[in-house]
C-alpha positions as CSV (number, residue, x, y, z in Angstrom):
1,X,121.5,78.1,91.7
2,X,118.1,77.4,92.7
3,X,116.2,73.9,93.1
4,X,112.7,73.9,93.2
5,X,111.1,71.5,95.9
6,X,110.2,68.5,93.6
7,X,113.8,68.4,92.7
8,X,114.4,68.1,96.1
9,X,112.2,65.6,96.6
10,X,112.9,63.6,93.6
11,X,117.0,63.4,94.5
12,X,116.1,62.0,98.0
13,X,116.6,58.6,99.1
14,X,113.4,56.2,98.4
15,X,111.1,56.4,101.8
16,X,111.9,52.9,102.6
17,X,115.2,53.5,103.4
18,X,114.7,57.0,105.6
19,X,113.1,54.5,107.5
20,X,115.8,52.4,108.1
21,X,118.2,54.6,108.4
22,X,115.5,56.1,111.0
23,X,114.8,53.1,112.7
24,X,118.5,52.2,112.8
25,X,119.1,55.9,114.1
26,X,116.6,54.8,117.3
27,X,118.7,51.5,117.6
28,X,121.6,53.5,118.6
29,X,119.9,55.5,121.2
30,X,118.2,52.2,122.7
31,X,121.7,50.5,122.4
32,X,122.7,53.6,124.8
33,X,119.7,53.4,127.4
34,X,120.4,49.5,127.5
35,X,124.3,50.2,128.3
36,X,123.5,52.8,131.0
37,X,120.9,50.1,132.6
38,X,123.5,47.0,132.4
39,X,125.9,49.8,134.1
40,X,123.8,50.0,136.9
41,X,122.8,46.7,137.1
42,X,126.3,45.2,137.4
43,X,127.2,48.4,139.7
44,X,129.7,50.4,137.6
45,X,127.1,53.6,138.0
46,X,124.5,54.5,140.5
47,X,121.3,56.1,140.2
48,X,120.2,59.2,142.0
49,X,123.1,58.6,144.6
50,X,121.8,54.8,145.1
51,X,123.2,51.5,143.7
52,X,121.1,48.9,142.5
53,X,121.2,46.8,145.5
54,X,119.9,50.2,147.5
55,X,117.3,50.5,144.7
56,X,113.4,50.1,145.9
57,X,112.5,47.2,144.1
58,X,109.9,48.8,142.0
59,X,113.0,50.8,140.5
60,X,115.1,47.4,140.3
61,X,112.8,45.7,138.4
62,X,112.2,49.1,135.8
63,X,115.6,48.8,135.5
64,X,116.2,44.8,134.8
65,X,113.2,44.9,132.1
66,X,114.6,47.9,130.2
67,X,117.8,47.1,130.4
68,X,116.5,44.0,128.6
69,X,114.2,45.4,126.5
70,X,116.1,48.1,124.9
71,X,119.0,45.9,123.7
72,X,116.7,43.7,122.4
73,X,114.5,46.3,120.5
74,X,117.6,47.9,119.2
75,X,118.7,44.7,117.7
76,X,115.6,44.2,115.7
77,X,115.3,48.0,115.0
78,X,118.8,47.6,113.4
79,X,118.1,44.6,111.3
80,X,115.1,46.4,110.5
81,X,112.5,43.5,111.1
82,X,109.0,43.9,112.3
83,X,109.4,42.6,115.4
84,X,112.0,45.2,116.3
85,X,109.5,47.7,116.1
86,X,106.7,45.9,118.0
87,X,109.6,45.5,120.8
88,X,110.2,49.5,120.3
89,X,106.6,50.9,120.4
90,X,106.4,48.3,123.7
91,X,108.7,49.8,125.6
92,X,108.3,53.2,124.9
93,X,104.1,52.4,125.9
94,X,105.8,51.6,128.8
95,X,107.6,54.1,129.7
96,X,104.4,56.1,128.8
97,X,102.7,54.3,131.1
98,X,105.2,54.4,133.4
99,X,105.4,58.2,133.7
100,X,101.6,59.1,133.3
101,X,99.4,55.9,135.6
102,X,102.3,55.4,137.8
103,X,103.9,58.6,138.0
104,X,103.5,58.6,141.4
105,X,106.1,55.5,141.8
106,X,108.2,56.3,139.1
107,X,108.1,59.8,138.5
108,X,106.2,62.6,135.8
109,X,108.8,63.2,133.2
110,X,106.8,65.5,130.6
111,X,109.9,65.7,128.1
112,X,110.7,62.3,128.1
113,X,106.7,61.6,126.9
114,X,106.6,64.2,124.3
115,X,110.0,62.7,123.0
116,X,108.0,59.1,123.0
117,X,105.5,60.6,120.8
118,X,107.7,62.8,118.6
119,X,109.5,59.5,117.8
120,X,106.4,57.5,117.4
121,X,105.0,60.2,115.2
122,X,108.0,60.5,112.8
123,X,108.0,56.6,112.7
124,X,104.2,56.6,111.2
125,X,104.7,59.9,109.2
126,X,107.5,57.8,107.3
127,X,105.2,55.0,106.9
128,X,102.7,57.2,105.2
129,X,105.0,58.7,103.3
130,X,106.1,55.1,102.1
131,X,103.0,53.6,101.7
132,X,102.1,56.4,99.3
133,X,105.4,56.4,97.6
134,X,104.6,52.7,97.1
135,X,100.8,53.7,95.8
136,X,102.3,56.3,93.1
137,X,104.4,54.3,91.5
């Protein structure tokens, strides 16, 4: 049994809910950096050996605003409200930021970048893919 590809296409979901279930998909793993944050801020884990309190205090204060920031994007990812992604693309511009004008305080991490822009890419390729669901119909 074969099925061509606009079978395929026509039996999946409408593009406005991928992107929920996408945005709600980043929630989770924002929900998971925020937890592993709050663990170090309240000292149930360390970081690189150190705990918060032994921190430099550019790294204490990375770690206070995303631990923030990441719950609170994830809640407005999940409820799927525009501000939820204007708190997303924030933080991970910050991050970007973070790893690339200020990699010499906090760090290059080339993986973790790409991974920002994979995400950010996917997010807009589902827009476009809405927006011209949206303009066919």
């Amino acid at each position: 049994m074969f099925f061509s590809i606009q079978e395929l296409l026509n039996s999946r979901l409408p593009w406005n809910n991928v992107l929920v279930w996408y945005l709600r998909f980043m929630a989770i793993l924002l929900i998971g950096g925020g937890v592993i944050h709050w663990a170090r801020i309240v000292g149930i884990s360390s970081w690189r050996g150190l705990w918060f309190w032994e921190m430099p205090i550019e790294w204490q204060s990375a770690t206070v605003f995303f631990g923030v920031l990441d719950l609170v994007a994830a809640t407005g990812l999940w409820l799927a409200v525009s501000w939820g992604t204007v708190m997303w693309l924030f933080r991970a511009s910050s991050q970007i930021v973070m790893h690339t004008v200020f990699a010499d305080i906090y760090g290059r991490r080339p993986y973790e970048i790409a991974f920002y822009f994979l995400t950010i890419g996917i997010y807009l390729l589902i827009l476009y893919m809405m927006d011209r669901e949206r303009n066919l119909s």
